[in-house]
N, C-alpha and C positions, 0 to 999 in steps of 0.2 A: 757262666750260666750255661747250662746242657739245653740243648735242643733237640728234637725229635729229629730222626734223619729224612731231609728233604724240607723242611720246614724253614721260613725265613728266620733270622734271629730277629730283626726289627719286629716280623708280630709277636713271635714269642717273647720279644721285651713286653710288646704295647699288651698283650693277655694280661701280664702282670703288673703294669704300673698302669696300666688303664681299661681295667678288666670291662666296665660299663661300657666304654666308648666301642669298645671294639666289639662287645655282644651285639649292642644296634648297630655297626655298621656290619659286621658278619649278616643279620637279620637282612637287614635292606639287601645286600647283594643276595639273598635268597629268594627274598620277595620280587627282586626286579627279573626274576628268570621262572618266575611260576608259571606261568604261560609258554613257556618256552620246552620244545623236545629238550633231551642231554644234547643231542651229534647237534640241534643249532646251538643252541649254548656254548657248548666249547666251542663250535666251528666261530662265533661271537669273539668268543676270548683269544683263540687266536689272532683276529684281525686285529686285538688292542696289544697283543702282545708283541706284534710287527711295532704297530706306532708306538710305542714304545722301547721299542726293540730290549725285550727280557728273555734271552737264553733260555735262562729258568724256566721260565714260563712255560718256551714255546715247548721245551723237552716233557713238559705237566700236563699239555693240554693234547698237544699232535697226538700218543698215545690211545687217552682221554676220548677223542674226537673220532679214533680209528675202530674201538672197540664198542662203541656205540652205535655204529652202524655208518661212519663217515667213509669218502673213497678217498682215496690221494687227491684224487681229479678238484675235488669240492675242496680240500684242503688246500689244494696250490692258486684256487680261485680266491679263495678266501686270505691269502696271502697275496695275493692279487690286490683285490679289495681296498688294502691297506692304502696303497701306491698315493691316492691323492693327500694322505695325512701323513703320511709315511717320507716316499719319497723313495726313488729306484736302489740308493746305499742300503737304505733297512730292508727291503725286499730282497734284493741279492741276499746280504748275509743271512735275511733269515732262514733262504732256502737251504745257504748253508750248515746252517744249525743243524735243521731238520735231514739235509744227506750224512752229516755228522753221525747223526742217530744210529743209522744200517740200519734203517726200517725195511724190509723188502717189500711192501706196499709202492715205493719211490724206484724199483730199479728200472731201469729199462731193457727192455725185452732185448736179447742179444746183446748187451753192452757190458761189457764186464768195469769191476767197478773201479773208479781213476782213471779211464780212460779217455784217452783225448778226442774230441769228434776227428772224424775223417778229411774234413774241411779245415783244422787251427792248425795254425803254422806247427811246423815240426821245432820252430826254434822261436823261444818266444823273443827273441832280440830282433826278433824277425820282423819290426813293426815299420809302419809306413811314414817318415818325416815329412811334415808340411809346413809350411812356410806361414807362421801369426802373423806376423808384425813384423818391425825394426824398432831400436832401438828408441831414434827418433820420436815414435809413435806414444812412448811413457809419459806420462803428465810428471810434473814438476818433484810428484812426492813417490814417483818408481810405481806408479800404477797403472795398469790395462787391463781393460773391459772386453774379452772375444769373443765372439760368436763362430763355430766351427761346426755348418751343417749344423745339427740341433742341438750339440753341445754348449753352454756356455761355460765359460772360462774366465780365473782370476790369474792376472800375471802379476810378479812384484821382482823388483830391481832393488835386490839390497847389496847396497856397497858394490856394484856390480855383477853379484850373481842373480841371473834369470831363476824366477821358483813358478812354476805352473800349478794352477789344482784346479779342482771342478768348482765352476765358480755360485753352485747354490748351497748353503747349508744344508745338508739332509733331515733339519728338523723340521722347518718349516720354511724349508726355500728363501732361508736370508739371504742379499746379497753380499757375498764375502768380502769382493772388491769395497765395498764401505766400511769394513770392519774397521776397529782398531788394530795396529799394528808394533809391537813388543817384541824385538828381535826378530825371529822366527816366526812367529806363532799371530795368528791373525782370532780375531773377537767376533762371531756373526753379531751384526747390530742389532738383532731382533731381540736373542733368548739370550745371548753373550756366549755361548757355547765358543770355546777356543780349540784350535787346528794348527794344529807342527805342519807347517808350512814342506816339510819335506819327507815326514813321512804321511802327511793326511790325517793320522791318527787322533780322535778329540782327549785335551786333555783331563776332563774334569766326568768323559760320556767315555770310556774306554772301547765300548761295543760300538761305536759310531767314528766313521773315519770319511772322507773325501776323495775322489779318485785322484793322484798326482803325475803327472809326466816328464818323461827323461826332457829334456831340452839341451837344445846345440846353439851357438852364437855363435854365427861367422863372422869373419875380419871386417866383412863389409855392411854390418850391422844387422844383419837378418836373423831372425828369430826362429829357428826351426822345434817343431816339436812331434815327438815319437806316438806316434798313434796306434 
């Protein structure tokens, strides 16, 4: 089946096998923005396209938002915005989507682009080891619970090897550490969104991933992790 270019195929299926439904729900979302300038509207949809974190979307709208009279400034607010549904995973990458783009709206004045701030390490191996835990500290089923400064953290001991990750789901702030646990791959308990325990990456949400850390186990039990 041919689609328009840019166009989803899911609605171009649903125009055709369910042409009624999707005239009134097309209608309703036009009707809920009658009141509404365009630059709020889109600056709107962006903020759902964060919680939701859709690529797509946000390449539809950021545009959309700029040429209607929006600034970057309102745009990065507005991605902002998002953060308490969202969660800091969806807002980092969406900002990457949007540098993605080479909007030159986004550059920064004197900074050429890919450039590293003057402050990040010259070597990203370069990071700082701190000491979680030990070994000892694991409950019965290879689980720990971290708090690092404002970080929290999921640790698991499978078969011996230490796996770190950021211990909140970026959907809705499940607790990892409770998830289900299937080889590798950990279940938030909330939505069940699943997570490759070693690369972060969710399996089932591809655009959605967990921050993961190198870790070091010394001889004498200590749990070191790459910050």
């Amino acid at each position: 089946m041919g689609k328009p270019k840019g166009e989803s195929r899911g609605l171009a299926y649903l125009q055709q096998a369910r042409p009624e439904a999707v005239r009134h729900l097309l209608k309703f979302f036009g009707e809920s923005g009658r009141n509404l300038e365009p630059r709020t509207r889109f600056l709107i949809s962006i903020v759902t396209k964060v919680i939701n974190f859709s690529p797509r979307g946000l390449q539809q709208y950021v545009p959309r938002a700029l040429k209607e009279g929006a600034s970057a400034a309102e745009i990065i607010d507005a991605v902002l915005c998002s953060y308490p549904c969202a969660g800091l995973t969806r807002v980092v990458d969406a900002l990457d989507v949007i540098l993605d783009m080479g909007l030159p709206e986004f550059e920064i004045p004197g900074e050429e682009p890919g450039a590293p701030a003057e402050d990040a390490p010259a070597d990203p191996e370069e990071g700082e080891w701190r000491e979680i835990a030990r070994r000892e500290d694991f409950s019965k089923d290879g689980r720990l619970e971290v708090n690092v400064g404002d970080r929290s953290l999921a640790a698991f001991d499978i078969d011996g090897e230490v796996l770190v990750i950021d211990g909140l789901c970026p959907h809705r702030s499940g607790p990892l550490i409770r998830g289900q646990l299937e080889g590798k791959v950990v279940t938030c308990p909330l939505h069940h969104w699943q997570f490759d325990l070693e690369s972060g990456v969710s399996q089932d949400n591809p655009g959605a991933k967990v921050g993961t850390y190198e870790v070091r186990v010394e001889d004498d039990g200590r749990i070191l992790v790459r910050f």
